[in-house]
C-alpha positions, 0 to 999 in steps of 0.5 A: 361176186360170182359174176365178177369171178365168171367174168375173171375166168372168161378172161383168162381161158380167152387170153391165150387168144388176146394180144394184150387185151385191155380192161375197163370199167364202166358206169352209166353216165345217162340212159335213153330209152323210147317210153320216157314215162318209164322212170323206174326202168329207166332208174335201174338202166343208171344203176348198171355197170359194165367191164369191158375186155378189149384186144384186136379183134373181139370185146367181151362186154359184163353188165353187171346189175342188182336190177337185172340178170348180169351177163355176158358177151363177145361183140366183133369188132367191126370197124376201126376208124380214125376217130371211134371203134366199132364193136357189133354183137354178130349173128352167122356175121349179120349184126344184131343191133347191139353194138358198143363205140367208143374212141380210138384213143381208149388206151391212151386216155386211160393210159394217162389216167383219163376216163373215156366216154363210149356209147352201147346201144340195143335196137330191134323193130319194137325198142332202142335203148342207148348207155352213155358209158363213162370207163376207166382202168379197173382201180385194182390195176 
């Protein structure tokens, strides 16, 4: 509850900035990480959700968790092509290996009630974790 509420508040103090930012929810359809024999890590990676804030320029990313810390951040937007859009967690404008995509036609899609797919992906040298994110309009909205 607190974290929905921080996240609520984040929303509000960025929306003088946003133009008409979009919200999301997000559950996980699948999880890859590199040790497969992980299954319990692997188990609470599924249980995760996500809200996504979504405007012209920045995506600002809660997961949510009872197996993990929750947390929150802004990723840029980095690319905007004809098929997905490309958000990127940056550090002094260099990428740091977390990065969310999904499709252009995100707010169409859910517009029509539809969900859309989006992928969110952590890589360093030592690991790479990838969600398989299914999203939709929070159902309050």
């Amino acid at each position: 509850m607190r974290t929905t509420a921080l996240f609520i508040f984040l929303c509000l103090l960025s929306a003088p900035l946003q133009a008409n930012p979009a919200a999301y929810t997000c559950t996980v359809l699948d999880m890859l990480t590199f040790d497969r024999k992980d299954t319990a890590f692997q188990a609470k990676n599924l249980r995760k959700e996500f809200d996504l804030l979504i405007d012209a320029r920045t995506v600002t990313m809660l997961t949510r968790s009872k197996d993990f810390e929750d947390s929150t951040q802004t990723l840029a937007i980095t690319a905007n092509g004809p098929a997905d859009i490309i958000a990127d967690k940056l550090n002094r404008g260099a990428p740091t290996g977390t990065r969310l995509m999904l499709p252009r036609r995100h707010a169409a899609l859910a517009d029509k009630g539809s969900s859309f797919k989006a992928t969110f992906v952590v890589q360093y040298s030592l690991f790479a974790n990838s969600w398989l994110l299914t999203c939709a309009r929070p159902s309050n909205s």
